[in-house]
C-alpha positions in Angstrom: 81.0 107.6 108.7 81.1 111.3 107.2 79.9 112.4 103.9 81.0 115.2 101.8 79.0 116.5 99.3 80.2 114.1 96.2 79.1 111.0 98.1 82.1 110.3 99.1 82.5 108.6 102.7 85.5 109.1 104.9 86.2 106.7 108.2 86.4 108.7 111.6 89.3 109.4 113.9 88.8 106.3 115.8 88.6 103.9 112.3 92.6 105.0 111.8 94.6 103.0 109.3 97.8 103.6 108.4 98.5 104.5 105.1 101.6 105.0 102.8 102.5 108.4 101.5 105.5 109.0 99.4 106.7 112.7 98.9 108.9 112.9 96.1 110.2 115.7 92.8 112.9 117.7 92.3 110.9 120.3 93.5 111.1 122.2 97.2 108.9 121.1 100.1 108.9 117.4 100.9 110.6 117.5 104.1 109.1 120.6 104.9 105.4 118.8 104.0 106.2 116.0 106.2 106.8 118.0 109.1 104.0 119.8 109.1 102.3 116.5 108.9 103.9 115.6 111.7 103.2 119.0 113.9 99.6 118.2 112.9 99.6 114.6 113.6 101.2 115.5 117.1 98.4 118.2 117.8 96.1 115.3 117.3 97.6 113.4 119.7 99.4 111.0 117.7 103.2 110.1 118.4 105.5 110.1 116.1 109.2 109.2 114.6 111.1 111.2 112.5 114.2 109.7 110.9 116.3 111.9 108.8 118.8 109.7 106.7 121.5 111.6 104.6 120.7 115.0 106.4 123.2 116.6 108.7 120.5 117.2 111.7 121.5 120.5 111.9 118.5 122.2 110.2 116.2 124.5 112.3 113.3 122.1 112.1 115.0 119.5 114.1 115.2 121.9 116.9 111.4 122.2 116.8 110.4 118.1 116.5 113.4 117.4 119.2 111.4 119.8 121.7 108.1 117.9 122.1 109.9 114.3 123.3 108.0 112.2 123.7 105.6 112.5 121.7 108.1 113.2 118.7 111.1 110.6 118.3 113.6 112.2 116.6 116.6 110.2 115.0 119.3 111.6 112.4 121.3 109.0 110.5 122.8 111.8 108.1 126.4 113.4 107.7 127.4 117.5 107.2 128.3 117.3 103.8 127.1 116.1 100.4 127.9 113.2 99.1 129.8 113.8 96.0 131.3 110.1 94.0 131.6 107.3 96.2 129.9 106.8 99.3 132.0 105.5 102.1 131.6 102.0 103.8 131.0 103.6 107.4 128.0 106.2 106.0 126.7 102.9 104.5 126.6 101.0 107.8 125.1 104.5 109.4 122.2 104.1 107.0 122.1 100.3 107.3 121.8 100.7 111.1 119.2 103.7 110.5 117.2 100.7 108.6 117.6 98.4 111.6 116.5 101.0 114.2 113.1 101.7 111.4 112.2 98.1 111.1 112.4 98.2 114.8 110.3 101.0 115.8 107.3 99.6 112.6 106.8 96.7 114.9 106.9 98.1 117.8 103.5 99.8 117.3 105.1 102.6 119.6 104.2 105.3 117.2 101.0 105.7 115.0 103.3 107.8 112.1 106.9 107.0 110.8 108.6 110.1 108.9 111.2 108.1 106.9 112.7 111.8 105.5 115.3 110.9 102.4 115.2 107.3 102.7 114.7 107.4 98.7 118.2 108.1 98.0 119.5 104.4 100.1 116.4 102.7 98.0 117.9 103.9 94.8 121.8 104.1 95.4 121.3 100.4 96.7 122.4 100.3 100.0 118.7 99.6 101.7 117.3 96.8 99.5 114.1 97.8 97.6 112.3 94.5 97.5 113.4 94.3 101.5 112.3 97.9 101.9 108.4 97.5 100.0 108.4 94.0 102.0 108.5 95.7 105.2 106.0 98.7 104.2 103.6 95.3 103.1 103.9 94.0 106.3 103.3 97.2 109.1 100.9 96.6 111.6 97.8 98.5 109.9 97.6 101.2 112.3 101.2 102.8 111.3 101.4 105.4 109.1 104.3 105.7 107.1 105.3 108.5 105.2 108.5 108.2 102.9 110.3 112.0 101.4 112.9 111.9 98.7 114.1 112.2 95.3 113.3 110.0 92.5 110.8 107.9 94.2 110.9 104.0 92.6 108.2 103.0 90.7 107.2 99.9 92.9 107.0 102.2 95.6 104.9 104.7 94.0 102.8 102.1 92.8 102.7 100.4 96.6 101.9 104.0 98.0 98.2 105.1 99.2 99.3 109.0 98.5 102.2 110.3 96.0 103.0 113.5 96.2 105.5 115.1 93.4 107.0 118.0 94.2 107.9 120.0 90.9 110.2 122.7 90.4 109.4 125.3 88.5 111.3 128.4 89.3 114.1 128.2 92.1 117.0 130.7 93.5 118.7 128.3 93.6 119.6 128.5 89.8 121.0 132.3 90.7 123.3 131.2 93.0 121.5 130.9 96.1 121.8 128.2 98.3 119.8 127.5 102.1 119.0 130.0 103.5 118.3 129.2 107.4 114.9 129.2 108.3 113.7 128.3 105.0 116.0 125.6 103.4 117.8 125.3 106.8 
């Protein structure tokens, strides 16, 4: 064990559980915090799996985690535009077969982290079952990591969750017209 100053006691490196994070807020930086969670997770020597859901795959950062297969499984179940009213039966069997492959790759105890980037938007549009959803996170083998991004995080999960992050906006360019800008949106 270490100590810190407060008497607190953390676990060592080789003591690794899995935990649950949830990054979520209207606010600027989830996928952006889980990626750098995953650059440091990889420099540690973890492996990991990143699956974008709703994303078009085309952001820079995707470049970046594709280059260091792998160590760093990268998966896009996403489309290139918005989704704006109804969404269509064939982007809900893309997300429904994202699911599949995630359920997959939790018990497969392949990878020590599980970047589940968006995923909050199929919990709360419906089309990924919540109670399924939190029934899976209950049941990962202890030594996966699984960290969740997304808008509008449900309450059950927040309250299943070992870390919640909220991401709040305060001020954004967006507001003046500005949309992403590659490199830092993009």
């Amino acid at each position: 064990m270490l100590c810190l100053k407060d008497g607190l006691k953390l676990k060592r490196m080789e003591e690794f559980k899995g935990y649950i994070q949830v990054y979520t807020g209207d606010g600027k930086g989830k996928t952006t915090a889980a990626v750098g969670l995953t650059i440091r997770a990889i420099g540690a020597g973890f492996k990991v799996a990143f699956i974008q859901f709703f994303k078009p795959g085309t952001s820079s950062e995707v470049k970046i985690l594709k280059s260091f297969a792998p160590q760093i499984y990268y998966k896009n179940f996403g489309r290139r535009s918005f989704i704006i009213g109804e969404i269509k039966p064939e982007f809900k069997d893309l997300i429904l077969k994202g699911w599949s492959e995630v359920k997959n790759l939790v018990n497969s105890k392949d990878y020590n982290i599980i970047v589940l980037d968006e995923i909050i938007y199929a919990l709360n549009w419906g089309i990924i079952d919540l109670k399924e959803f939190l029934e899976v996170l209950k049941n990962k083998p202890k030594e996966v990591e699984i960290v969740i991004t997304g808008r509008n995080a449900p309450q059950e999960l927040i309250e299943m969750a070992n870390l919640v992050t909220e991401m709040k906006k305060i001020k954004h360019y967006i507001d003046e017209g500005v949309f992403a800008r590659k490199g830092i949106e993009k």
